[in-house]
C-alpha positions as a Markdown table, in Angstrom:
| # | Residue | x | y | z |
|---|---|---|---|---|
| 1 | Unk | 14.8 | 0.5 | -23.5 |
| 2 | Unk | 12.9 | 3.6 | -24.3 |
| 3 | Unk | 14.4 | 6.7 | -21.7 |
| 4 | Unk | 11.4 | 7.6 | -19.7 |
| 5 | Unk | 11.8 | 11.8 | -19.6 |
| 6 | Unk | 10.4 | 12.7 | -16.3 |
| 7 | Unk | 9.9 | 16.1 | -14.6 |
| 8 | Unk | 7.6 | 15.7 | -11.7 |
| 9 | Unk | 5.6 | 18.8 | -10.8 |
| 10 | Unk | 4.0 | 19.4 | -7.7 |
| 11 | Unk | 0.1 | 20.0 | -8.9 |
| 12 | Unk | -1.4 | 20.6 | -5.5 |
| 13 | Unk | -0.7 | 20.2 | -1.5 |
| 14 | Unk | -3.9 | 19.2 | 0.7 |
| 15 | Unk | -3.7 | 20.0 | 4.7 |
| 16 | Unk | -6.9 | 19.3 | 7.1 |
| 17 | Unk | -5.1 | 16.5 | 9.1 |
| 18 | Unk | -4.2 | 16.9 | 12.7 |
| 19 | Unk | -1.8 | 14.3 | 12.7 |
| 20 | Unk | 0.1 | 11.8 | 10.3 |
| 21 | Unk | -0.9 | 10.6 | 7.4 |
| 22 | Unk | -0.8 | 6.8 | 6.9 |
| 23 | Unk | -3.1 | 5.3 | 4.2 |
| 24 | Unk | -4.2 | 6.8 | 0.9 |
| 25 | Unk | -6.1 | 5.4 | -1.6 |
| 26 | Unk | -7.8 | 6.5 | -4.9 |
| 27 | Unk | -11.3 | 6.0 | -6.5 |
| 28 | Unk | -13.3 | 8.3 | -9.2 |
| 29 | Unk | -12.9 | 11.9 | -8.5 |
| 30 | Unk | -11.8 | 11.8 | -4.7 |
| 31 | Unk | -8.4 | 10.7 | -2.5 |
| 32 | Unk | -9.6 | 9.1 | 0.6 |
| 33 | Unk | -6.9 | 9.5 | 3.5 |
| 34 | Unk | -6.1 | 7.9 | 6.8 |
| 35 | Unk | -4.3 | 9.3 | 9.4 |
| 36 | Unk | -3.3 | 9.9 | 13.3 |
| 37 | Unk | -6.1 | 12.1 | 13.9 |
| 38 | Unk | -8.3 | 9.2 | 14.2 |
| 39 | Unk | -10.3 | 10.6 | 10.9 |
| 40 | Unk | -10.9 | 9.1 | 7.5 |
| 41 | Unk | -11.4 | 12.0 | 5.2 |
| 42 | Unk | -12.3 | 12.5 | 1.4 |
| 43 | Unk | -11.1 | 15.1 | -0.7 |
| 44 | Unk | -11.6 | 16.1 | -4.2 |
| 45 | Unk | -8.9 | 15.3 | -7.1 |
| 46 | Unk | -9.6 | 18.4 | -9.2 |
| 47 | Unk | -9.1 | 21.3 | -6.1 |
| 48 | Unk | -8.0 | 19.6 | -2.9 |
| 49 | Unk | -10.9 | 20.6 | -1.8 |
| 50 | Unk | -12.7 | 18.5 | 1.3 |
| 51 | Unk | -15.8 | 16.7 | 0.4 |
| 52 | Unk | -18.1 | 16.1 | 3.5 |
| 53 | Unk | -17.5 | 12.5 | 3.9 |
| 54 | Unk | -15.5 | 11.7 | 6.7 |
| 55 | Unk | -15.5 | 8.7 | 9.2 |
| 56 | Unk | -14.6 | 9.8 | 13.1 |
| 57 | Unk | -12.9 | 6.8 | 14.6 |
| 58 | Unk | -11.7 | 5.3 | 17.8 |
| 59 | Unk | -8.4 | 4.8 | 16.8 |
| 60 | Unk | -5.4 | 5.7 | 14.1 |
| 61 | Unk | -6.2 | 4.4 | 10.7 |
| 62 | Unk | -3.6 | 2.4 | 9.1 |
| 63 | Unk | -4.5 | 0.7 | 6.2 |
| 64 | Unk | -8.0 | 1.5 | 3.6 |
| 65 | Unk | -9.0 | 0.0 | 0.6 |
| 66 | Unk | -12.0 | 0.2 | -2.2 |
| 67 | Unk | -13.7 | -2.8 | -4.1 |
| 68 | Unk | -14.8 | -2.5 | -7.4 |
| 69 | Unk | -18.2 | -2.6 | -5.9 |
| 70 | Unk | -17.6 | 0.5 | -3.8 |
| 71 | Unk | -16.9 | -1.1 | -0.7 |
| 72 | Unk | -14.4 | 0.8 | 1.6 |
| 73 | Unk | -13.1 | -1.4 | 4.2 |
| 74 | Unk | -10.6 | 0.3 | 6.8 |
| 75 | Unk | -8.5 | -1.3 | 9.7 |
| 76 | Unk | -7.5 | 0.6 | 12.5 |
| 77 | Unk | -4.6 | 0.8 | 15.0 |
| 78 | Unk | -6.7 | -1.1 | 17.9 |
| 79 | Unk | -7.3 | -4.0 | 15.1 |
| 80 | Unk | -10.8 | -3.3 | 14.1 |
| 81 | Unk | -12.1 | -3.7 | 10.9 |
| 82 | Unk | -15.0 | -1.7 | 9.2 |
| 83 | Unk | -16.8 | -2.2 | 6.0 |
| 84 | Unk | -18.6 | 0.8 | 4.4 |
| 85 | Unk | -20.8 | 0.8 | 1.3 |
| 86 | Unk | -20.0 | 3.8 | -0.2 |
| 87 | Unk | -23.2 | 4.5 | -2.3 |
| 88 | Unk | -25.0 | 3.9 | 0.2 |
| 89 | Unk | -23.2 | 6.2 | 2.8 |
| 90 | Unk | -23.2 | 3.8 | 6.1 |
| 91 | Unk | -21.3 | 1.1 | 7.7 |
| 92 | Unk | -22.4 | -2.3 | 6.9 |
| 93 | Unk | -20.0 | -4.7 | 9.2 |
| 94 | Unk | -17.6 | -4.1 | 11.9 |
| 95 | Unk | -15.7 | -6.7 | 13.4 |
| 96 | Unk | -12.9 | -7.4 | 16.1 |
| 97 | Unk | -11.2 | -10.6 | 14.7 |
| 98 | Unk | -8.1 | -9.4 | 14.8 |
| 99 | Unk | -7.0 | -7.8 | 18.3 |
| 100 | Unk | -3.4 | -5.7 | 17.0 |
| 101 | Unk | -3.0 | -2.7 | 14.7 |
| 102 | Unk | -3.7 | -3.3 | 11.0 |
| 103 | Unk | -1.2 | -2.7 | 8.8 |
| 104 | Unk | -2.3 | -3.6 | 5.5 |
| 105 | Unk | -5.9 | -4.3 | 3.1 |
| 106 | Unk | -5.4 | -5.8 | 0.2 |
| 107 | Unk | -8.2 | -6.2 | -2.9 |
| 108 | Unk | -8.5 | -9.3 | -4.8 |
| 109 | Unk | -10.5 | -8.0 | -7.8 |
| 110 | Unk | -10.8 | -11.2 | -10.0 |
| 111 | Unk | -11.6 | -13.6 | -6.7 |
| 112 | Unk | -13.4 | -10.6 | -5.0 |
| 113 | Unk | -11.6 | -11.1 | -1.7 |
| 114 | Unk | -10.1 | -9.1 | 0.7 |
| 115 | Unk | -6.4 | -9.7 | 2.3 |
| 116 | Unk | -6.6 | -8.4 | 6.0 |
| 117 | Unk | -3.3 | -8.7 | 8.0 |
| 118 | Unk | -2.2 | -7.4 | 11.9 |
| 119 | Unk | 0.8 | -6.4 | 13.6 |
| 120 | Unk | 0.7 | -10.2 | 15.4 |
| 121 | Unk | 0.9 | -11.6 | 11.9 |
| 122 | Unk | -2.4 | -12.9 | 11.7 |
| 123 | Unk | -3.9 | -13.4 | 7.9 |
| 124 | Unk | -8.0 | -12.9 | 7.4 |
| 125 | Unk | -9.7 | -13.3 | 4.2 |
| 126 | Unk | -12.9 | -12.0 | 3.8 |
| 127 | Unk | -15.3 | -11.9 | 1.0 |
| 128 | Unk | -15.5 | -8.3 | -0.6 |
| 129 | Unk | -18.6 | -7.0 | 1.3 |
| 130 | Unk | -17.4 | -8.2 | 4.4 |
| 131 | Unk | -20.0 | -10.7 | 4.5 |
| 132 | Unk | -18.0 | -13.6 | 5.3 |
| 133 | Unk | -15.0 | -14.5 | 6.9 |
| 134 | Unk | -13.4 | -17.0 | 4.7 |
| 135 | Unk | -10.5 | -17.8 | 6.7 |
| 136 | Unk | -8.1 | -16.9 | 8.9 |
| 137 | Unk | -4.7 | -17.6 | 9.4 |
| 138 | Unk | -2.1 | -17.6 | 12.4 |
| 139 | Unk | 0.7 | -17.0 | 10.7 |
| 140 | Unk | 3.1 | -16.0 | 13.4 |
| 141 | Unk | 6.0 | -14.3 | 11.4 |
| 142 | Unk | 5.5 | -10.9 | 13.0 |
| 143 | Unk | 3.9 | -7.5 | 11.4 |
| 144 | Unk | 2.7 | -7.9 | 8.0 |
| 145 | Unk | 3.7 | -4.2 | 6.7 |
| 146 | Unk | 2.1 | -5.4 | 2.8 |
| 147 | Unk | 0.4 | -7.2 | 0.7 |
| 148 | Unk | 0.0 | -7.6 | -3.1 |
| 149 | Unk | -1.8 | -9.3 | -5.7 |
| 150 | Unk | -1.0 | -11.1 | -8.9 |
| 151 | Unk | -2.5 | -8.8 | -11.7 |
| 152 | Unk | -4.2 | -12.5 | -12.5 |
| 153 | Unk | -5.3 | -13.4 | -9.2 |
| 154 | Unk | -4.2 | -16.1 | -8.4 |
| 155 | Unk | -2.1 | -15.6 | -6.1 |
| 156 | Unk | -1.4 | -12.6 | -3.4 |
| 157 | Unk | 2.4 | -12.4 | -1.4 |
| 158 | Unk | 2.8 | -10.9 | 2.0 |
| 159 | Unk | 5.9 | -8.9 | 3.3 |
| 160 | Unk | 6.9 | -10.5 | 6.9 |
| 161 | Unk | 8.6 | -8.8 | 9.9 |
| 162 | Unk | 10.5 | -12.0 | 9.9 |
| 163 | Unk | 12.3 | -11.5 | 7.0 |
| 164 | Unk | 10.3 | -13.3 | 4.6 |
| 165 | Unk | 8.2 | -13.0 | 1.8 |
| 166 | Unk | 5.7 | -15.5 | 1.8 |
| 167 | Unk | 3.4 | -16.0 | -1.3 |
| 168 | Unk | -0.1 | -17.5 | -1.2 |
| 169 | Unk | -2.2 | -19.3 | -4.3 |
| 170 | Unk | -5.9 | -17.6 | -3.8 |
| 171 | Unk | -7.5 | -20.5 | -4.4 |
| 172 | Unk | -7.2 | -23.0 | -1.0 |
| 173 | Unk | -5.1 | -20.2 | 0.5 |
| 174 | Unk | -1.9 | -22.8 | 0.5 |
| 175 | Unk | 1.9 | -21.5 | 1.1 |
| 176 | Unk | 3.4 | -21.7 | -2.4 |
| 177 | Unk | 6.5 | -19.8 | -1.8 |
| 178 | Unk | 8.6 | -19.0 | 1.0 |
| 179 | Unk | 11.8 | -16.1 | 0.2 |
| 180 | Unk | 14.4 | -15.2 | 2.9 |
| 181 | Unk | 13.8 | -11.0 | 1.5 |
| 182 | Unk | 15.2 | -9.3 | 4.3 |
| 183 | Unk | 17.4 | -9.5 | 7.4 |
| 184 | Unk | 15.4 | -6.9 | 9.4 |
| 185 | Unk | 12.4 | -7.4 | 8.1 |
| 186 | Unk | 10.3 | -7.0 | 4.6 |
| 187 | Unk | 8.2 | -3.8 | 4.8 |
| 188 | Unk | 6.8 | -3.6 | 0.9 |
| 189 | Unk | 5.8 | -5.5 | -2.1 |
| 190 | Unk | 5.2 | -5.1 | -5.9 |
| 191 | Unk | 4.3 | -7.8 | -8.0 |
| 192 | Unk | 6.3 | -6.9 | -11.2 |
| 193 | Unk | 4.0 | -5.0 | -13.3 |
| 194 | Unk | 5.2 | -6.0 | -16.9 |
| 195 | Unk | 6.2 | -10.0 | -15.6 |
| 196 | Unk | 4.1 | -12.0 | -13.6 |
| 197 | Unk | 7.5 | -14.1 | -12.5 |
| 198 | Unk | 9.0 | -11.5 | -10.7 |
| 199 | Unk | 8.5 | -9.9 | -7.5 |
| 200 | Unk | 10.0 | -6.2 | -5.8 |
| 201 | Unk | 9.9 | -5.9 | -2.1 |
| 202 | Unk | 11.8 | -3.4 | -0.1 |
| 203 | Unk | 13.1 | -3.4 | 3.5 |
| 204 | Unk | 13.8 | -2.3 | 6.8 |
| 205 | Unk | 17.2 | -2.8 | 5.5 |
| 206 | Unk | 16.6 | 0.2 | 2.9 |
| 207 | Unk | 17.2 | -2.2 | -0.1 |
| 208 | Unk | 15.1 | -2.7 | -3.0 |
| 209 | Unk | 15.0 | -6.4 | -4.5 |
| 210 | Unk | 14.0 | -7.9 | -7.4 |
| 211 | Unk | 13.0 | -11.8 | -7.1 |
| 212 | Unk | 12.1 | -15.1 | -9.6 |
| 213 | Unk | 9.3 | -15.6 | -6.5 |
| 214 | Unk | 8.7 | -19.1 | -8.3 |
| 215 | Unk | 12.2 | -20.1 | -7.7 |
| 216 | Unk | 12.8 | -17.5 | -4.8 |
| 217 | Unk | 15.7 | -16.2 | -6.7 |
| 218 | Unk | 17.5 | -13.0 | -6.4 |
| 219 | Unk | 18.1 | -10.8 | -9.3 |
| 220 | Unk | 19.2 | -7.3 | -8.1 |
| 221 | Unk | 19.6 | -5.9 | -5.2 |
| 222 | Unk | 19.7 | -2.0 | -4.6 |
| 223 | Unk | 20.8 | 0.1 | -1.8 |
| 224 | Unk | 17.9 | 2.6 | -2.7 |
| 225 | Unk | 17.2 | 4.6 | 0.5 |
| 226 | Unk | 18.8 | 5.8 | 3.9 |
| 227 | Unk | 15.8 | 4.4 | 5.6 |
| 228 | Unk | 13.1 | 1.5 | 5.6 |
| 229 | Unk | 10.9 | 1.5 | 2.6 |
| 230 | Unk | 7.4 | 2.0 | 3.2 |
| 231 | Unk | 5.4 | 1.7 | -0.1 |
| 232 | Unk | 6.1 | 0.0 | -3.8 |
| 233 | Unk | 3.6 | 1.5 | -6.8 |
| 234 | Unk | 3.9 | 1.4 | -10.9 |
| 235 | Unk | 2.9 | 4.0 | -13.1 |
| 236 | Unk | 3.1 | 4.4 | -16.8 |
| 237 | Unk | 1.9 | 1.2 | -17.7 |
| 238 | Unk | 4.5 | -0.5 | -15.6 |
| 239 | Unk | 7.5 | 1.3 | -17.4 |
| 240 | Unk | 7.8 | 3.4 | -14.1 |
| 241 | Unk | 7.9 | 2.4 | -10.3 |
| 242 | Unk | 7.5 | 4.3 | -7.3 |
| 243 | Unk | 9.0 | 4.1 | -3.9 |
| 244 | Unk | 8.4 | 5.9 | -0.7 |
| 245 | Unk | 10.4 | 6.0 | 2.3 |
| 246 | Unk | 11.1 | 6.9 | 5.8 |
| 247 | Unk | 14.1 | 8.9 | 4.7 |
| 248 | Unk | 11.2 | 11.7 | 3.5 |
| 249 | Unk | 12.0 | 10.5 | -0.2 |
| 250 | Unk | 10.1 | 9.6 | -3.1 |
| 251 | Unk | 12.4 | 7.6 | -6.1 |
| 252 | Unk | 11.2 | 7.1 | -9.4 |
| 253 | Unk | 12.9 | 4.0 | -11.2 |
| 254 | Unk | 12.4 | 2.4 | -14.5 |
| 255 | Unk | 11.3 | -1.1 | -15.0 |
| 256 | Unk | 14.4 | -2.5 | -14.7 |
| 257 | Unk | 14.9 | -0.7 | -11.4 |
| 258 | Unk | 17.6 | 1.9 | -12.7 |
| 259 | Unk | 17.0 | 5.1 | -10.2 |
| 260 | Unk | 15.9 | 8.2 | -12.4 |
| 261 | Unk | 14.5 | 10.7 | -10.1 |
| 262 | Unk | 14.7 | 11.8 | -6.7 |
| 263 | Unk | 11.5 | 13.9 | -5.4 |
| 264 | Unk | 12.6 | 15.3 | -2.1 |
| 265 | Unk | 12.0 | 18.8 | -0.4 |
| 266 | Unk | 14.0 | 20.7 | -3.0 |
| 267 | Unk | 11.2 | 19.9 | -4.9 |
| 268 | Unk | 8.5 | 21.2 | -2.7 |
| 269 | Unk | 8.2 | 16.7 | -0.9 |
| 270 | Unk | 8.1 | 15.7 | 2.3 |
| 271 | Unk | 9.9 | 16.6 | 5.5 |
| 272 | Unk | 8.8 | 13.8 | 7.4 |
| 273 | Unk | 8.5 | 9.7 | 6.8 |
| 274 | Unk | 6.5 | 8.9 | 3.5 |
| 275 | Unk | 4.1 | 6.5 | 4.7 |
| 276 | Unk | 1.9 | 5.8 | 1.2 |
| 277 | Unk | 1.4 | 6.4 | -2.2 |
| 278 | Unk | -1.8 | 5.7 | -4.7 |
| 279 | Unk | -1.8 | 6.0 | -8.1 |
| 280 | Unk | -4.7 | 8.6 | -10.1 |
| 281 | Unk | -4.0 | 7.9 | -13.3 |
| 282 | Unk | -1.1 | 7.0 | -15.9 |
| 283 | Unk | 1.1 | 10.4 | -15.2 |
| 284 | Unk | -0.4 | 11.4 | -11.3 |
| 285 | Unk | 0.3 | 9.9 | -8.3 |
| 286 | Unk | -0.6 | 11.2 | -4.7 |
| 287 | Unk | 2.4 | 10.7 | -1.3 |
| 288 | Unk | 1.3 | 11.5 | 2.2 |
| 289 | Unk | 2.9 | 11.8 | 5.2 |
| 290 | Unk | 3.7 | 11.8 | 8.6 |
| 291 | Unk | 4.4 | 15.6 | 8.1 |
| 292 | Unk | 0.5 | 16.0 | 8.0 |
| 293 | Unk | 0.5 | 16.6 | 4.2 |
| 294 | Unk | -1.0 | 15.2 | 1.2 |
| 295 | Unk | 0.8 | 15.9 | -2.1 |
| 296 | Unk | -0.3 | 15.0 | -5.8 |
| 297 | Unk | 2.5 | 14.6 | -8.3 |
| 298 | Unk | 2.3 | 15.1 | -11.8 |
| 299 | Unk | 5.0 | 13.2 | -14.1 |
């Protein structure tokens, strides 16, 4: 396998929030950011600048995400659940089906769906404009800390506070695949991004695994923080994966999940839990935190 030669650089470091940072996410020219602070904010790629959008809300945001058709739909601490249309600048939907905090919104882009699931691991599927509530399941397994989707689409796994991954087909939205992941509890999830058979979570327990999710099982497991892992990303063209944890560390491993880099403070990271990470493009990536602090990475 071809030796990935990384030197991450720190390009820029963005402060306006008040409090944590929870939810990032990516689209054109801007980073849009969630945090503590009770504010959705948008900021510009090229300076860091702040952009004049920004959402004042009720509660903490937790989890944001953007449809192809520039939907933003953003769940909040209390459980609420807001659709935006970007273009047009103005909420379109907001609903209270689900009555804990959201932890994670998840886009479907070849069904057009979006994956909405709670703290009382309860499941909602909506279509992408939040125009209707396709359906909604009790699933009873605890939080759901994240969600992924199949690069295909058909089908979407969810990481359980129970300890298991369970993986849905996108279809009927039937149980497919049930894995016992973690002991204390499964807090991320990749679908591999070079095979569609495989599956990387990461846990409360600090380990990063890789799974046959078909057969539910285990190839590797890593000990590969001191803390929970909070987020799972690729970059590169899936020769490069990204983790983010509680310990205030960012790893960099290669496809085969071989560690290769350590981003920590010595290198200008976080001193606090790393709560998210969204990709810009092929060599950027952006981390934020609960030390108030938005970073973007260059590789």
């Amino acid at each position: 396998m071809k030796k990935l030669k990384l030197i991450p650089k720190k390009n820029k470091e963005i402060l306006g929030h008040s409090g944590a940072v929870y939810a990032c996410m990516t689209k054109g020219d801007y980073i849009y950011t969630g945090s503590s602070d009770k504010y959705l904010t948008r900021w510009r790629i090229s300076d860091g600048s702040q952009d004049k959008f920004a959402i004042k809300f009720d509660h903490s945001v937790y989890a944001m995400n953007i449809t192809k058709d520039d939907f933003l739909v953003v769940g909040l601490s209390s459980g609420a659940l807001h659709f935006f249309d970007l273009n047009k600048r103005k909420e379109i939907k907001f609903y209270t089906q689900h009555k804990k905090a959201i932890f994670s919104i998840q886009y479907n882009l070849i069904k057009n769906h979006i994956y909405v699931a709670d703290a009382d691991g309860n499941l909602s599927i909506w279509e992408s404009d939040g125009s209707k509530l396709l359906i909604y399941l009790p699933l009873g397994c605890g939080k759901v800390r994240s969600i992924d989707v199949l690069s295909d689409g058909s089908c979407f796994a969810l990481a359980c506070q129970d300890g298991k991954i369970r993986v849905f087909e996108s279809e009927f939205f039937n149980e497919i695949s049930s894995i016992n992941g973690h002991k204390e509890g499964v807090n991320s999830l990749l679908f591999h991004p070079l095979n569609n058979n495989q599956l990387i979570s990461g846990g409360k327990d600090a380990l990063l695994k890789l799974w046959d999710w078909k057969s539910g099982k285990e190839l590797k497991s890593i000990a590969a923080h001191n803390y929970a892992i909070y987020r799972i990303s690729s970059i590169k063209c899936g020769e490069l994966i990204v983790t983010a944890s509680r310990d205030k560390n960012i790893k960099l491993w290669n496809s085969s999940l071989d560690i290769l880099k350590r981003i920590d403070y010595k290198l200008g990271g976080h001193n606090h839990s790393v709560n998210d990470i969204c990709i810009i493009d092929e060599s950027t990536f952006v981390s934020c935190s609960d030390d108030k602090r938005i970073i973007i990475w260059n590789l």
